[in-house]
C-alpha positions as CSV (number, residue, x, y, z in Angstrom):
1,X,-37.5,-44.1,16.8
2,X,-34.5,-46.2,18.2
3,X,-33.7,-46.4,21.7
4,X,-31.2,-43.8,21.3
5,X,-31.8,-41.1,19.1
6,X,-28.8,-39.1,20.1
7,X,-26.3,-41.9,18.4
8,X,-27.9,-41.2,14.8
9,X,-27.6,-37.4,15.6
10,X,-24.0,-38.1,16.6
11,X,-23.5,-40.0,13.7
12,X,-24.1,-36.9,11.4
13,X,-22.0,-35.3,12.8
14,X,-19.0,-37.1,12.5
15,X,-18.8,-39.5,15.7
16,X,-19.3,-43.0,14.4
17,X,-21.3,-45.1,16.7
18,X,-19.1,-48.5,16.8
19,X,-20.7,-50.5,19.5
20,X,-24.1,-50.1,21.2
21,X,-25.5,-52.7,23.3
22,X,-29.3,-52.1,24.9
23,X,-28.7,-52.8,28.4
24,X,-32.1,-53.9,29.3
25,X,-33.9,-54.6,26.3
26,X,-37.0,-53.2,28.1
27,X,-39.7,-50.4,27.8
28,X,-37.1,-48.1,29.5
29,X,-33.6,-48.7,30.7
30,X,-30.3,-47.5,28.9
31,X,-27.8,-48.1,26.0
32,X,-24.3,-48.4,26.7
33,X,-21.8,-47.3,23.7
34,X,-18.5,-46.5,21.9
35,X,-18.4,-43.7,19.6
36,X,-15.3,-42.6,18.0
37,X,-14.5,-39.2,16.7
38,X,-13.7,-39.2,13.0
39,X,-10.8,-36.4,11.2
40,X,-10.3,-35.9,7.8
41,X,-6.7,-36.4,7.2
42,X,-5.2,-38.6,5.0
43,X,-5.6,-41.3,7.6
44,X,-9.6,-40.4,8.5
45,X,-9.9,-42.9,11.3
46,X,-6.6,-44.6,12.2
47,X,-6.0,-46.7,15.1
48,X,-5.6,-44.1,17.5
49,X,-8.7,-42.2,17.2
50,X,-10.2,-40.7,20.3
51,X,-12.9,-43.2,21.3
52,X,-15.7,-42.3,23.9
53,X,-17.8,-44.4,26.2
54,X,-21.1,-43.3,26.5
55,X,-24.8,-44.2,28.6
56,X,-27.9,-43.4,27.1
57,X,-31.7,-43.3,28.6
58,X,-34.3,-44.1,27.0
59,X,-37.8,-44.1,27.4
60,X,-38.8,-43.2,31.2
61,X,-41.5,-40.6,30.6
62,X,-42.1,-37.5,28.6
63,X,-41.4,-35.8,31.9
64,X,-38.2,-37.8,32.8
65,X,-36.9,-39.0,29.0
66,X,-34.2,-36.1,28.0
67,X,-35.5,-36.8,24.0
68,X,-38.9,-36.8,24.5
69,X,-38.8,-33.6,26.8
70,X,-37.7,-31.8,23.8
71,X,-40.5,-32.6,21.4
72,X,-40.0,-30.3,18.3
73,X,-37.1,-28.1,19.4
74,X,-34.0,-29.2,17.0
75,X,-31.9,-26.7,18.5
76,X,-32.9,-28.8,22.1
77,X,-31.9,-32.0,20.7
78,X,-28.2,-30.7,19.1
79,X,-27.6,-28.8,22.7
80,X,-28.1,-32.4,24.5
81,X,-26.5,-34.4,22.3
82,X,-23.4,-31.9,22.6
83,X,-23.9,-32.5,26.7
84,X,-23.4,-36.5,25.5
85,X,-20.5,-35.8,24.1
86,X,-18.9,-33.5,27.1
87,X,-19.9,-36.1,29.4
88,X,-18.5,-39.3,27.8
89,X,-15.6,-40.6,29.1
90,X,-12.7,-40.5,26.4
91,X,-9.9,-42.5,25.7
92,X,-7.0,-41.9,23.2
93,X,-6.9,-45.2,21.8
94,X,-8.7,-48.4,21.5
95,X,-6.0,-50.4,24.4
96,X,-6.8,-47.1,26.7
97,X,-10.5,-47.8,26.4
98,X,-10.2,-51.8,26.9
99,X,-8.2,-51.7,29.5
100,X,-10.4,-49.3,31.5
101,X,-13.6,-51.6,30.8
102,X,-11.7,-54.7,31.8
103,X,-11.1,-53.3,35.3
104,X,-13.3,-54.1,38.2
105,X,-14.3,-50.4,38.3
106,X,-16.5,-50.8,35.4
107,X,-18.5,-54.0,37.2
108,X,-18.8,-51.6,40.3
109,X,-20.6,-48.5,38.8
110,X,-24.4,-49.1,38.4
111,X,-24.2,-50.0,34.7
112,X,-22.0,-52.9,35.9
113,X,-25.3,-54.3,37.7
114,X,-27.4,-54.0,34.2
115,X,-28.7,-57.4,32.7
116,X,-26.5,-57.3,29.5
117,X,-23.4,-55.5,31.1
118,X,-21.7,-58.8,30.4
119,X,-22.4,-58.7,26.8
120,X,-21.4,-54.9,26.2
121,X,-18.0,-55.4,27.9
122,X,-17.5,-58.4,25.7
123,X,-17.9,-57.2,22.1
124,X,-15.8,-54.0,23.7
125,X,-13.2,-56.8,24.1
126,X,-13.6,-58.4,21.0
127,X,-13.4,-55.1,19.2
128,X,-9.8,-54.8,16.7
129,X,-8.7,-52.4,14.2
130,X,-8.4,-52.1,10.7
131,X,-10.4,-54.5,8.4
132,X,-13.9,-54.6,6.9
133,X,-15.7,-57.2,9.1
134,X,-18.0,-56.0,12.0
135,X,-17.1,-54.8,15.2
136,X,-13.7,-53.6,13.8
137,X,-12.6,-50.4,13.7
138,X,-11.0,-48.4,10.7
């Protein structure tokens, strides 16, 4: 099972996982991400796509782990990963989203304090539209 489950639920559903970075690469700890809604119009996922920033936990307990709490009860796991998505923080574009990770704010929060914040808020940076190449966007 991957550290966060949610992202491949996400992901059929619609809400492309472009960046996730484990920020502790431990037992336990959380993934930090970027998801980006997807539309079917001529343009699918243009430049100005509604991206989301997203923290995951993983792997506490089975009393403390949201995933494992829900065992065998699909409708469970589609109701949290709906609560992920409500309490994502969204942007209207890539530059939104960029600019609000670049900003001392980001470094302040508790995530900021995580081992491989650094890293996440890098490829965030690095991340471009259009093209085939990882890390960029359609």
């Amino acid at each position: 099972m991957s550290r966060a489950p949610e992202l491949a639920v996400l992901n059929r559903v619609d809400v492309k996982t472009v960046l996730a970075v484990d920020l502790n690469e431990d037992y336990q700890g959380n993934v930090a991400a970027i998801v980006q809604k997807c539309c079917y119009d001529d343009d699918f996922i243009d430049g100005n796509s509604p991206l989301a920033f997203i923290i995951l936990g993983y792997r506490s307990c089975s009393g403390c782990d949201a995933w494992q709490a829900m065992n065998a009860d699909p409708r469970a796991k589609l109701e949290h990963c709906l609560q992920v998505l409500e309490s994502a923080r969204w942007f209207d574009n890539l530059a939104a989203l960029q600019e609000w990770i670049a900003t001392a704010d980001t470094a302040l929060q508790w995530y900021g304090h995580e081992s491989r914040w650094r890293t996440f808020r890098g490829e965030v940076m690095a991340l471009e539209h259009g093209g085939d190449r990882p890390g960029w966007i359609d």
